[in-house]
C-alpha positions in Angstrom: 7.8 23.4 -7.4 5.9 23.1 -4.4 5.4 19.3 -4.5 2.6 19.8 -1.7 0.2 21.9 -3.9 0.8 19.5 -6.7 -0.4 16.5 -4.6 -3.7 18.2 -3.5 -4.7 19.0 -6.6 -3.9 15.9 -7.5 -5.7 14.2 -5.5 -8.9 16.4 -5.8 -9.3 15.7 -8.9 -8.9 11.7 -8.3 -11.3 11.5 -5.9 -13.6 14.5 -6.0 -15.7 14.7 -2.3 -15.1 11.6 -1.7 -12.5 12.1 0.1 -12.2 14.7 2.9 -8.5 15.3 3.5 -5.8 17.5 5.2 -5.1 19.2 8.8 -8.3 19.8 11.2 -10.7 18.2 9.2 -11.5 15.0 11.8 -14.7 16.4 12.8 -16.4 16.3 9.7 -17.0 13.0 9.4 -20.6 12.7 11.5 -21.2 14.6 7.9 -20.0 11.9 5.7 -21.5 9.2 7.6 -25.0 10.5 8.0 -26.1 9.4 4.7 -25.5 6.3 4.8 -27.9 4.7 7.6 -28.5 5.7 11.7 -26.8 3.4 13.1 -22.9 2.4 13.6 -20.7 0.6 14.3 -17.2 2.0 15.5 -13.9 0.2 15.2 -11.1 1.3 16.4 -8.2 0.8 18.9 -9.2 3.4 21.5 -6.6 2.8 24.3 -3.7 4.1 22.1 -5.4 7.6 20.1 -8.3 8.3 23.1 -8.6 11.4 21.5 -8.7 10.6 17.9 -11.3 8.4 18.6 -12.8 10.6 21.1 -13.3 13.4 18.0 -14.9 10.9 16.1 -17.6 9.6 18.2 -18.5 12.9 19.4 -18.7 14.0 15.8 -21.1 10.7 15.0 -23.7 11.4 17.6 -23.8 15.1 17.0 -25.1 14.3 13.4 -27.9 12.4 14.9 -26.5 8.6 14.4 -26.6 6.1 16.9 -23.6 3.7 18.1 -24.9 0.7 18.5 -22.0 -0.7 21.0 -21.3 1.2 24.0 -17.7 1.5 23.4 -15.9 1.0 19.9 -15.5 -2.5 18.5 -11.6 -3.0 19.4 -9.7 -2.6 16.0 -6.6 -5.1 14.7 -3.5 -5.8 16.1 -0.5 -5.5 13.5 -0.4 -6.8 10.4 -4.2 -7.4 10.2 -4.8 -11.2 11.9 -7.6 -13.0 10.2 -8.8 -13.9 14.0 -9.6 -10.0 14.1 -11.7 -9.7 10.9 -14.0 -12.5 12.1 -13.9 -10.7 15.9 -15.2 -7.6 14.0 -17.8 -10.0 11.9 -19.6 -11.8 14.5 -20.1 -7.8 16.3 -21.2 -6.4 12.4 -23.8 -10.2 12.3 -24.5 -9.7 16.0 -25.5 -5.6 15.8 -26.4 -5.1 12.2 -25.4 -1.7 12.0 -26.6 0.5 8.5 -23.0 1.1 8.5 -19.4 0.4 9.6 -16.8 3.3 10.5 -13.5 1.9 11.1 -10.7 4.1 12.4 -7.3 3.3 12.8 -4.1 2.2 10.3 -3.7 0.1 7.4 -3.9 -2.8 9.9 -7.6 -1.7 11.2 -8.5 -0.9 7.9 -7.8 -3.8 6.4 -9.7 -6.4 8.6 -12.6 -4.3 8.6 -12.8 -4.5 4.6 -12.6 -8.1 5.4 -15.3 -8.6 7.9 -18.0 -6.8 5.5 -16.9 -9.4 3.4 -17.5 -12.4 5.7 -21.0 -10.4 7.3 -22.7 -10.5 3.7 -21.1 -13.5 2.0 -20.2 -15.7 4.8 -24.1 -17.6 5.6 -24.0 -18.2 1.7 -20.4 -18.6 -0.1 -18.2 -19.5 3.0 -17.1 -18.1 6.4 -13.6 -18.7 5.7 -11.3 -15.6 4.7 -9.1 -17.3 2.4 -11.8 -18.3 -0.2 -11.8 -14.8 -0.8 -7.9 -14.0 -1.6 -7.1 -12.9 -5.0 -8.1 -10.7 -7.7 -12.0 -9.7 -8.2 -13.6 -13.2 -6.1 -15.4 -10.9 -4.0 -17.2 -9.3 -7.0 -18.0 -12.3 -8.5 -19.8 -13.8 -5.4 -21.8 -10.8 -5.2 -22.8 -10.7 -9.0 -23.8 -14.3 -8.0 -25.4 -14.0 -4.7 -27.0 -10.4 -5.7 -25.8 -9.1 -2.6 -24.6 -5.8 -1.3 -22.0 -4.8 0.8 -22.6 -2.8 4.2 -21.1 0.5 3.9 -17.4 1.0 5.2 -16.3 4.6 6.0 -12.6 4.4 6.8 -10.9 7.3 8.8 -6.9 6.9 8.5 -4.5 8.0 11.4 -1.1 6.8 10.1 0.7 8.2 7.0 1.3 4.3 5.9 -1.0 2.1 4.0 -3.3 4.0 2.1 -5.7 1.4 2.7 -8.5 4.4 3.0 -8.5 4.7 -0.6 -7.7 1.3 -2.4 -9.1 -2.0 -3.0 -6.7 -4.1 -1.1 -6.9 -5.7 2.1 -3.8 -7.5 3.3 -4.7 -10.5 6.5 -1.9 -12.5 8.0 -2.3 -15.9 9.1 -0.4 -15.5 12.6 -0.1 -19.2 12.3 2.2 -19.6 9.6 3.5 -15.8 9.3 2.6 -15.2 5.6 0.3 -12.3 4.6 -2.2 -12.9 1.5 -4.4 -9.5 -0.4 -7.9 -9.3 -1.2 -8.1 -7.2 -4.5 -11.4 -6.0 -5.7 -12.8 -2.6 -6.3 -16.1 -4.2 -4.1 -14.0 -3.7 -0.8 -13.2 0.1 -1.5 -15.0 2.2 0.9 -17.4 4.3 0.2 -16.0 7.4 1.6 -12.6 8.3 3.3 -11.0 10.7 5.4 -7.7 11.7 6.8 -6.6 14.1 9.2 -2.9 14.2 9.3 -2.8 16.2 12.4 -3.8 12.6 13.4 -0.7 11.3 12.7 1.6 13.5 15.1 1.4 10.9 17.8 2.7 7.9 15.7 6.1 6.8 16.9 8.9 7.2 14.9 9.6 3.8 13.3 5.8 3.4 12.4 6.7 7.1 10.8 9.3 5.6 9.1 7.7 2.8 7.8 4.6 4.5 6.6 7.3 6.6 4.6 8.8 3.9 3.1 5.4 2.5 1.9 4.6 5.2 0.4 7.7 5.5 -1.2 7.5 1.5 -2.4 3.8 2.2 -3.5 4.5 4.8 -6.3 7.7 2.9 -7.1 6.7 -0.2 -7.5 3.6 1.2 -9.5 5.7 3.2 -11.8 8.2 0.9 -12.7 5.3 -1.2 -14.0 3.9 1.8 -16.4 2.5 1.5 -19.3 2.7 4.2 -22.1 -1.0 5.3 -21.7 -0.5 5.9 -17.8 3.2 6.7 -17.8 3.0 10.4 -17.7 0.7 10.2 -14.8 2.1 7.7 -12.2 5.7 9.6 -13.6 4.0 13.0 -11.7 2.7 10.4 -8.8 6.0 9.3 -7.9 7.7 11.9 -8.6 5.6 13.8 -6.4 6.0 11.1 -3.5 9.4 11.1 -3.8 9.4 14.7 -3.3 7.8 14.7 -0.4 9.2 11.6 1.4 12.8 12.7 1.1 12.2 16.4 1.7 10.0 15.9 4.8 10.9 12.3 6.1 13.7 13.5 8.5 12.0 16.6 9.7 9.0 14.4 11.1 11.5 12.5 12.5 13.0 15.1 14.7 10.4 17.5 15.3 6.9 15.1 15.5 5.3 18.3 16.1 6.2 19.9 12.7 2.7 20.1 11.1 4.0 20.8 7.7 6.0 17.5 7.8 3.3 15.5 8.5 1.0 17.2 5.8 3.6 16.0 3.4 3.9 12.8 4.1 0.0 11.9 4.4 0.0 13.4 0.9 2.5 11.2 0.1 0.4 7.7 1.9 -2.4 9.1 -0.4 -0.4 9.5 -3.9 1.0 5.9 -2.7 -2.6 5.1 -2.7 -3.4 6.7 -5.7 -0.8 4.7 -7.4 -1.9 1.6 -6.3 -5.5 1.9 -7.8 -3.7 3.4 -11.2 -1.3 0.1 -11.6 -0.2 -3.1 -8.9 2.8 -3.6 -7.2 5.3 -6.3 -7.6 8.3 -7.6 -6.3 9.1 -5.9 -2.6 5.1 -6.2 -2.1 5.4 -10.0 -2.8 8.3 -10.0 -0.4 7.1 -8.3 2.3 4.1 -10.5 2.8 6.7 -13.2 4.2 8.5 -11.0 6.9 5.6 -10.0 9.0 6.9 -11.5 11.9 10.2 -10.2 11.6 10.0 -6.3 10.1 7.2 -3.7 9.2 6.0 -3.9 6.1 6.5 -0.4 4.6 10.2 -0.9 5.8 10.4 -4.4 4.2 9.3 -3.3 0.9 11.4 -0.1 1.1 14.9 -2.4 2.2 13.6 -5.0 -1.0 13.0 -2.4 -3.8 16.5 -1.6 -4.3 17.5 -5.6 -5.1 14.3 -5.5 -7.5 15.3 -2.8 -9.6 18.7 -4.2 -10.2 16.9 -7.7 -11.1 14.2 -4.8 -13.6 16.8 -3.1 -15.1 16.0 -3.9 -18.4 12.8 -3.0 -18.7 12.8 -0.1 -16.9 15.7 2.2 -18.3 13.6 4.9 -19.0 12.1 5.1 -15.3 15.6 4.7 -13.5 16.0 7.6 -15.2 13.6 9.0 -14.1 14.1 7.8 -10.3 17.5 9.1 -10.3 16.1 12.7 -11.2 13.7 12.1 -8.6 16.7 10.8 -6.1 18.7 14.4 -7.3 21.4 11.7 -8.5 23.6 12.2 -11.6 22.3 9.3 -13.9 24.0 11.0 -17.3 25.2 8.6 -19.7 24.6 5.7 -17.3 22.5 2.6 -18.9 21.5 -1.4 -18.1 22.6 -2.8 -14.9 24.8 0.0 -13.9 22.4 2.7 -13.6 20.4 0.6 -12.0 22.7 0.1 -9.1 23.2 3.7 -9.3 19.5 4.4 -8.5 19.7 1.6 -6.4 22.2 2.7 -4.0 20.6 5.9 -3.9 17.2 4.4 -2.4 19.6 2.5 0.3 21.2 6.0 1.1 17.8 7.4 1.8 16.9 4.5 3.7 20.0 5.2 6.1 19.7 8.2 6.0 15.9 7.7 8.4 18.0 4.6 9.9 16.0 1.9 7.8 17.7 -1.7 7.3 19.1 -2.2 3.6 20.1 -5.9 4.3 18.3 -8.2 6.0 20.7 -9.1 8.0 20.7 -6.1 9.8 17.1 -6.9 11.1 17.0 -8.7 14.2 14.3 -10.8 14.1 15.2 -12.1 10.4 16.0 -15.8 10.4 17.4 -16.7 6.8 16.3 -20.3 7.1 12.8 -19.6 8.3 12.4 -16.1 5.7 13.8 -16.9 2.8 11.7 -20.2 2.3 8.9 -18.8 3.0 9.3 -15.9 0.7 9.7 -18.8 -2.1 7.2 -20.5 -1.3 4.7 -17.7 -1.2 6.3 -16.4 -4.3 4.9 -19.6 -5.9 1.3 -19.6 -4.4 -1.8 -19.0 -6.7 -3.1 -16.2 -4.8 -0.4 -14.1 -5.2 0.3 -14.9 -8.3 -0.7 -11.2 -9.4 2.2 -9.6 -7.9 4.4 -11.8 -10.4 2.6 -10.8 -13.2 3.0 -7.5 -12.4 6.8 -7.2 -12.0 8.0 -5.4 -14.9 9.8 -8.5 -16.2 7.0 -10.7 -15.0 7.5 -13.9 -13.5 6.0 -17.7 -13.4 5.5 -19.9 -10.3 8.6 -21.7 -12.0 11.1 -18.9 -12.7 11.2 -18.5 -8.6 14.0 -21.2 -8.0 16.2 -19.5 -10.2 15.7 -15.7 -10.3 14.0 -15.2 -6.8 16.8 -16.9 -4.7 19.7 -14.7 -6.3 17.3 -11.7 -5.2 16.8 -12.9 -1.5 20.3 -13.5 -1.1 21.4 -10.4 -2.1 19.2 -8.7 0.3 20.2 -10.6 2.9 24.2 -9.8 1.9 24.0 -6.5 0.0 25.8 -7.7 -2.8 24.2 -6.5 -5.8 26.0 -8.9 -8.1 24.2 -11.8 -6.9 21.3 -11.1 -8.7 20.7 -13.0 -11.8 18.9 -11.1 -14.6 16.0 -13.1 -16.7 16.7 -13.0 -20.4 
């Protein structure tokens, strides 16, 4: 099957025209933009894709509009700082633009969701990002308010975060190191595009980390299925999976190889896909503590392995599955040991792309800084979604028990530590 076929149509049919996507396709977005208002605001990181961004203004101004700043709005660093969504505010408060196009990664993406956020609600809810972590408080504010927000156009240029097409919007607190999410379907924008040829500059470990989101996106997703949506996130991941291990180490050696990088930005988007279909869990929820110390696709990716072990019994019938997906023999294996089956099978892929599958082997990890924090977070309100949506879901006061088994484990590779809920 050609898994590349199956995730275009795929996505054509989730998002319609929408969504422009593929190779060569960058200067159509002057097209997609020009209904929404003639004037723009640009974000976007310009000193490190000078062409991409290049493309994109030129493509702007030929469809009549107008940027309203004489060079783009400087996008995010990594990991989205909250000190760069309210940069990108007081420009959108300062300018008023009819419409924001942000171009960049995940990272870039993610403020900018935030700072439409803070422009409209900030003068009447509250300047202050972290009122707006969680699940739907954006929505509500504007039901209240009767507000509307700004229009956000988001152009991707890493195969990553699929942040283009979903309704979170991760910001880190730099001083403390711990990532929280906006979720609401209010910070979606209002049209996407991706040009993977885009992508042929990223260096290899961003390539390897966007492939490992991906990856953890439709995994995590799927493990959490539910009969009426099984069947499809089963063809999303499975079609991800296809596409991450068959293309993963090609992009690697030749960045060049076009077909490569088509696969894996279809892969980002079916991560993406996912992601609006069901949440994710438990390497997600992990991740959000080891900013400072690893990428996040490659944190979730080196987690997801200790997860399923701790899953097992509630997700027999998608290990199964997985290890199909993995092309490993999972016949006649059940519980805990064909979860460590499928498990090992994720860490072999991992080292295959040379991806940590311990924390330990990550340089910057410090056990006694990380693994509290990860507890910690674990227990805070506003991620309490990503506990409810572990398979065998979690309270704030299961996390002393069955979370610090988990963490060890990753941090020794010993499967056996973790502790299974009843």
């Amino acid at each position: 099957m050609d898994y590349r076929d199956k995730a275009y149509e795929m996505l054509k049919q989730w998002k319609g025209n929408d969504y422009v996507f593929g190779i060569d396709c960058l200067g159509k977005i002057g097209e997609m933009a020009a209904p929404f208002g003639r004037k723009v605001l640009l974000v976007a990181n310009s000193r490190h894709m000078k062409d991409t961004v290049y493309e994109v203004a030129n493509s702007l101004m030929e469809a009549g509009l107008e940027l309203v700043t004489e060079f783009p709005v400087p996008g995010s660093r990594p990991n989205s700082p909250k000190d760069d969504a309210y940069r990108i505010t007081t420009y959108i408060l300062q300018y008023k633009p009819d419409v924001v196009v942000a171009v960049g990664g995940g990272s870039t993406l993610d403020v900018s969701k935030a700072a439409v956020v803070l422009a409209c609600l900030g003068d009447v809810v509250t300047p202050e990002v972290d009122h707006y972590f969680g699940t739907g408080i954006v929505s509500e504010q504007l039901k209240e308010t009767g507000r509307r927000l700004l229009p956000l156009i988001a152009v991707q240029t890493s195969a990553s975060s699929g942040s283009h097409l979903t309704k979170y919007a991760n910001i880190t607190d730099l001083n403390d190191g711990q990532k929280k999410i906006i979720v609401d379907d209010a910070v979606v924008p209002v049209r996407q595009l991706f040009d993977y040829r885009t992508t042929c500059t990223m260096p290899a470990n961003v390539m390897i980390d966007g492939a490992l989101d991906a990856l953890s996106h439709t995994i995590e997703v799927f493990w959490g299925a539910k009969p009426e949506n099984y069947d499809k996130l089963h063809d999303i991941c499975q079609a991800a999976v296809a596409l991450v291990t068959g293309y993963a180490k090609r992009a690697v050696e030749n960045p060049d190889d076009l077909e490569a990088r088509d696969a894996l930005g279809l892969a980002t988007d079916l991560g993406g896909y996912a992601i609006m279909v069901g949440g994710t869990s438990g390497g997600h929820l992990t991740s959000f503590s080891l900013v400072d110390c690893m990428n996040h696709g490659t944190a979730c990716g080196l987690m997801n392995p200790y997860y399923a072990v701790f899953y097992n019994k509630a997700i027999q019938r998608q290990l199964k599955d997985l290890g199909e997906f993995y092309n490993v023999d999972v016949k006649g294996l059940s519980g805990r040991e064909l979860a460590e089956k499928v498990s090992s099978a994720m860490m072999d892929f991992c080292l295959s792309i040379g991806a940590p599958t311990k924390l330990t082997d990550v340089p910057k990890f410090r056990k006694e800084i990380h693994v509290p924090r990860a507890m910690k977070a674990a227990k805070d309100p506003s991620l309490r979604m990503k506990l409810q949506n572990m398979p065998v879901p979690m309270t704030a006061s299961d996390v002393d028990e069955y979370m610090s088994g988990i963490l060890e484990a990753a941090c020794t590779g010993d499967l056996g530590l973790i502790k299974e809920m009843l």
